[in-house]
C-alpha positions as CSV (number, residue, x, y, z in Angstrom):
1,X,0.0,0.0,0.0
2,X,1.1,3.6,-1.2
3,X,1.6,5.6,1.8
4,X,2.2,9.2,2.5
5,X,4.5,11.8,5.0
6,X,1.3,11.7,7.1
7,X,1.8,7.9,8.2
8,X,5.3,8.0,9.1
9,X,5.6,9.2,12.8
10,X,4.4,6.4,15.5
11,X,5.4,7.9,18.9
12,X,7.2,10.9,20.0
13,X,8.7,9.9,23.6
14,X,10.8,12.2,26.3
15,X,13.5,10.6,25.5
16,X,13.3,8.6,21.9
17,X,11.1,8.8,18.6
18,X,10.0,6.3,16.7
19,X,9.1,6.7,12.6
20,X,8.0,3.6,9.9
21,X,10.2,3.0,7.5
22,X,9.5,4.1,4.3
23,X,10.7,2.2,1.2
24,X,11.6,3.1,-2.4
25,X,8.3,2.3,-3.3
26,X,6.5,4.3,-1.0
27,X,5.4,1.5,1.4
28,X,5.6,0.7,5.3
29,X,5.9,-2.6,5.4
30,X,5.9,-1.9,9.5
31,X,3.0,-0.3,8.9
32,X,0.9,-2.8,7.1
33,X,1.4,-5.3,9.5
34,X,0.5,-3.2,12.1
35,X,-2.7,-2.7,10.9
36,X,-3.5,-5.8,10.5
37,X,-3.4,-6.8,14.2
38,X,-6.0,-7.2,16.8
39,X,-6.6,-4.3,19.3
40,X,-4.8,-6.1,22.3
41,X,-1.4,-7.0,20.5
42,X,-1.6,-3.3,19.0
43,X,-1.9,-2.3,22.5
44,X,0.7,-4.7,23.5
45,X,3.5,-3.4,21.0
46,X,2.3,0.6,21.7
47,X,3.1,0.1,25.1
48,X,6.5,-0.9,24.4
49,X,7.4,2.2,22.5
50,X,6.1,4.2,24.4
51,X,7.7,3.1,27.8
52,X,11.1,2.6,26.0
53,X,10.4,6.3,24.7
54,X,9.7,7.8,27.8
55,X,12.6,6.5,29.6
56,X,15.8,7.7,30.9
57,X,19.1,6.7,28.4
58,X,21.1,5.3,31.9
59,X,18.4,3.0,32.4
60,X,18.0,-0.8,31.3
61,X,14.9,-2.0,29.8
62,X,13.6,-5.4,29.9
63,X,14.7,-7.6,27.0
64,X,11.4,-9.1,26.7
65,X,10.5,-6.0,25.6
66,X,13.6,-4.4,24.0
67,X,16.1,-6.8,22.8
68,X,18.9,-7.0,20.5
69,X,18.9,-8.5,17.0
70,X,22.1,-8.0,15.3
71,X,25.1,-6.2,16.7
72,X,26.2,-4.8,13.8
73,X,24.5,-3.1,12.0
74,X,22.6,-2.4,15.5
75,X,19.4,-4.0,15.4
76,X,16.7,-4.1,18.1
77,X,13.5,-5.5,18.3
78,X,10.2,-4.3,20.3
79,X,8.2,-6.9,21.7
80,X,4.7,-7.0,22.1
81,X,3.0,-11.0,23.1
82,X,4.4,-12.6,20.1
83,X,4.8,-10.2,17.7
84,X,8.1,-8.3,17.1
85,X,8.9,-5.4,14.8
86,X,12.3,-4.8,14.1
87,X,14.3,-1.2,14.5
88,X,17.2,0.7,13.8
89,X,19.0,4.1,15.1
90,X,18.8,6.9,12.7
91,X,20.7,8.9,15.3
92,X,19.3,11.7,17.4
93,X,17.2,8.8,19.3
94,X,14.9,8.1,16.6
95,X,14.6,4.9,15.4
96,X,13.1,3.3,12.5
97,X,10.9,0.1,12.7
98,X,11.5,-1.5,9.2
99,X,10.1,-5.3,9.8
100,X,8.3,-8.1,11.7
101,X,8.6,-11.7,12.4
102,X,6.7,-13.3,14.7
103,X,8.0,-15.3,17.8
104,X,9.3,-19.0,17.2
105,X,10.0,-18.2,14.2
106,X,13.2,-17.3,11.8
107,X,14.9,-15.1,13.4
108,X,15.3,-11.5,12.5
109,X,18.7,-11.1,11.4
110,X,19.1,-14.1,9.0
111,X,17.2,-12.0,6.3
112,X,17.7,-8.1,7.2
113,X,21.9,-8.5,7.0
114,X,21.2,-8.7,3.2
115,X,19.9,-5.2,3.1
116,X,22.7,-2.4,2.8
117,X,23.7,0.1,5.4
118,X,23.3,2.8,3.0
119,X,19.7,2.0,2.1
120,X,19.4,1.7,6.4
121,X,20.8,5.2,6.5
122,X,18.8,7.1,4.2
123,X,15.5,5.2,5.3
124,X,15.5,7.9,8.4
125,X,14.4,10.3,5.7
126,X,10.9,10.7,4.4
127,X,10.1,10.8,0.6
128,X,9.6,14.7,0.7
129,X,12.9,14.9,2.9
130,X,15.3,13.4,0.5
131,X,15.2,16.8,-1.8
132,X,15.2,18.7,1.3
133,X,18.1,16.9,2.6
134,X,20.6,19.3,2.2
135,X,18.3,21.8,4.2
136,X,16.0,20.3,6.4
137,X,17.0,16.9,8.8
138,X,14.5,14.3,9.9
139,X,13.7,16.5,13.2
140,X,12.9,19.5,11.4
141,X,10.5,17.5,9.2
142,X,8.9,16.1,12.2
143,X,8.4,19.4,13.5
144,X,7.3,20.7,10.6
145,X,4.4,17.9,10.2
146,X,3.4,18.7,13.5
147,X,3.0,22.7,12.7
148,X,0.5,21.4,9.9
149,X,-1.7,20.1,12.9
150,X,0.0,16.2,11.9
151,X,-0.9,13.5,14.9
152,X,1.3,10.7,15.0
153,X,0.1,6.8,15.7
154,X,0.5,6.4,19.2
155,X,-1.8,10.0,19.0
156,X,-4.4,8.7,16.4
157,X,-4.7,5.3,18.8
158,X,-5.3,7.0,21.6
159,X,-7.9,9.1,20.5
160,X,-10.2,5.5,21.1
161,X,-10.9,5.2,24.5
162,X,-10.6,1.5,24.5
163,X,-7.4,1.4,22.8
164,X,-6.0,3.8,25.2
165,X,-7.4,2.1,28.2
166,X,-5.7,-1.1,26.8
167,X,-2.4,0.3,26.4
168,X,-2.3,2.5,29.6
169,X,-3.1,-1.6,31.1
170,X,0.0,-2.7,29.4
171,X,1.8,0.6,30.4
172,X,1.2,-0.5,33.9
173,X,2.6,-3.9,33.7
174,X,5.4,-2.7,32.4
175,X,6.5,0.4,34.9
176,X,6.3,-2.3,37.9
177,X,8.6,-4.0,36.0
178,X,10.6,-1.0,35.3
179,X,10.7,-0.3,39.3
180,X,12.0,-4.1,39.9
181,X,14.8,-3.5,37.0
182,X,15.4,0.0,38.5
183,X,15.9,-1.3,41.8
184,X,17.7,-4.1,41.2
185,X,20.5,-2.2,39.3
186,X,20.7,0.3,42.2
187,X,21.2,-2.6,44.4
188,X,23.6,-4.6,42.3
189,X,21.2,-7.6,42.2
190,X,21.4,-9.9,39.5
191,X,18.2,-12.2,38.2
192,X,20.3,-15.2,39.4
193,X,20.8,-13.4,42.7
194,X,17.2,-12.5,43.2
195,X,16.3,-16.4,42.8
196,X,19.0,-17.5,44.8
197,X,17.6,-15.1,47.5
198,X,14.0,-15.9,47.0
199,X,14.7,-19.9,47.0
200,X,13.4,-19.9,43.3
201,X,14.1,-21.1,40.0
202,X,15.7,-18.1,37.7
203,X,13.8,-19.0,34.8
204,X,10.5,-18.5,36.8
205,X,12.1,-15.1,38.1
206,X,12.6,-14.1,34.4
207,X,9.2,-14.7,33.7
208,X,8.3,-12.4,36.6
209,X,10.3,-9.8,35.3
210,X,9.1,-10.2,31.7
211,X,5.6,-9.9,32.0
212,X,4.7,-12.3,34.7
213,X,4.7,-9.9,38.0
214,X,0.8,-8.4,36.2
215,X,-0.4,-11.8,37.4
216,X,1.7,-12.5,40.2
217,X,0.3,-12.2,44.0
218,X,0.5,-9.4,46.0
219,X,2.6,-11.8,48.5
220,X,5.2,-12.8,45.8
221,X,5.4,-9.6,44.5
222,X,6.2,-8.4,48.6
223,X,8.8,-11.2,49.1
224,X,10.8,-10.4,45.8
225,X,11.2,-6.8,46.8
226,X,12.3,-7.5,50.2
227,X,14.8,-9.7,49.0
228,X,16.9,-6.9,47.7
229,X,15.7,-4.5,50.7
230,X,12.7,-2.7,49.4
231,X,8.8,-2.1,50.3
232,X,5.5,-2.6,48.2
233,X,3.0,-0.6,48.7
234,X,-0.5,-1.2,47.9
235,X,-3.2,1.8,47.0
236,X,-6.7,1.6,45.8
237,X,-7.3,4.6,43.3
238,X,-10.6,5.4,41.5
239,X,-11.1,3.9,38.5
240,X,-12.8,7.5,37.7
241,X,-10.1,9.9,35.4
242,X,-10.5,13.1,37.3
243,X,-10.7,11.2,40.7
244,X,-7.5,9.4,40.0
245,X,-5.9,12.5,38.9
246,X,-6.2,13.7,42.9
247,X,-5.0,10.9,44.4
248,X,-2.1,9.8,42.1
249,X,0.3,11.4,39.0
250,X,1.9,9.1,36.2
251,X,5.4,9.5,35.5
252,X,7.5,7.7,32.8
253,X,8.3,5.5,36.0
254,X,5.3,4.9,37.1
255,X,2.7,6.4,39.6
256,X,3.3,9.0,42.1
257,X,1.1,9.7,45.4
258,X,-0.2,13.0,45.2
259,X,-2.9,12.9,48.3
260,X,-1.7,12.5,51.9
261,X,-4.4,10.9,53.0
262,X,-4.3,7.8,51.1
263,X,-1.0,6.7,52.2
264,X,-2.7,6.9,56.2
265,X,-2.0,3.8,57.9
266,X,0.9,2.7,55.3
267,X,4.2,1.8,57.9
């Protein structure tokens, strides 16, 4: 499918940006798969970017959400359930997702090596940037979109309440996570560490931090953050947007407590 300048941005994060990539023929192959996904696993990959966008460059991300494909030229892959969408740096932290595979399946960098690095290069240009090259970089042209009253994906998505409830679910998931990861670098802890401490399998830690602490009980969740000296606490917040807005504040690292009284009894 054809596509135009409008259909290039997906997210815009604090800290990175993430674009389609656009081929000689005017298609995003990204793109089309994309759209062809059901609302959850749209969700699922949205909430990816955007938490790796939002988030500080010193900090690690999970691999079961960010991992590496090929070390050179550097390719990563965003993970959402299992569907993955390759990506490269175009420099200035944006990065261009240019393919999918799905999980179990041939890995990505058995058929993107093929591909030049030249072609990788200029894909961080649009169509309609390549005569403005010598002028106007890949930021400006973003920025120019935008003045034009342009919305990216991640924008456009949201704009369904659903979809946004969806993703802000995944979003969730994945800033507990982030805290675990957080902590544990702070601390010096090490998965293997954590099970040894916690008298558990690693593997089964790894699925905790990958995805399983959204299902995990409050108690487990308790005794693997005591294990490297740290508290959980619990807080019941209305489901209600403007009544959750007085109680709590979201932050690219998760929720912050903005009403003294709910933390009342919390030792």
């Amino acid at each position: 499918m054809s596509r135009i300048s409008d259909d290039l941005e997906i997210y815009t994060g604090l800290v990175r940006s993430f674009e389609w990539y656009w081929d000689e023929n005017d298609e995003m192959p990204g793109l089309d798969v994309f759209n062809d996904l059901n609302d959850d696993d749209k969700a699922a990959v949205m909430a990816s970017l955007e938490h790796w966008g939002d988030l500080e460059l010193e900090k690690r991300v999970s691999e079961t959400r960010i991992n590496e494909e090929c070390a050179e030229p550097k390719i990563l892959a965003v993970k959402g359930g299992k569907h993955r969408f390759a990506m490269f740096h175009a420099g200035n932290n944006v990065w261009i997702v240019c393919d999918y595979y799905r999980k179990q399946k041939e890995k990505l960098v058995n058929w993107v090596r093929p591909r030049s690095s030249e072609r990788l290069r200029r894909s961080r240009f649009t169509r309609d940037e390549f005569r403005l090259e010598d002028t106007m970089n890949a930021i400006e042209a973003r920025e120019a979109r935008r003045s034009k009253g342009k919305r990216n994906l991640s924008q456009r998505l949201r704009d369904n309440p659903e979809m946004a409830a969806r993703t802000d679910a995944y979003l969730d998931d994945l800033r507990l996570e982030q805290q675990f990861l957080d902590a544990m670098q702070e601390e010096h802890i090490s998965a293997a560490e954590l099970a040894r401490r916690t008298n558990r399998k690693p593997a089964a830690i790894s699925r905790d931090l990958g995805g399983g602490l959204s299902d995990a009980k409050l108690g487990r969740v308790r005794e693997m953050a005591a294990a490297f000296g740290y508290d959980v606490v619990a807080v019941l917040v209305p489901k209600d947007p403007k009544r959750r807005e007085e109680v709590v504040g979201c932050t690219a690292e998760g929720w912050v407590i903005k009403k003294p009284g709910v933390m009342q009894g919390v030792r």
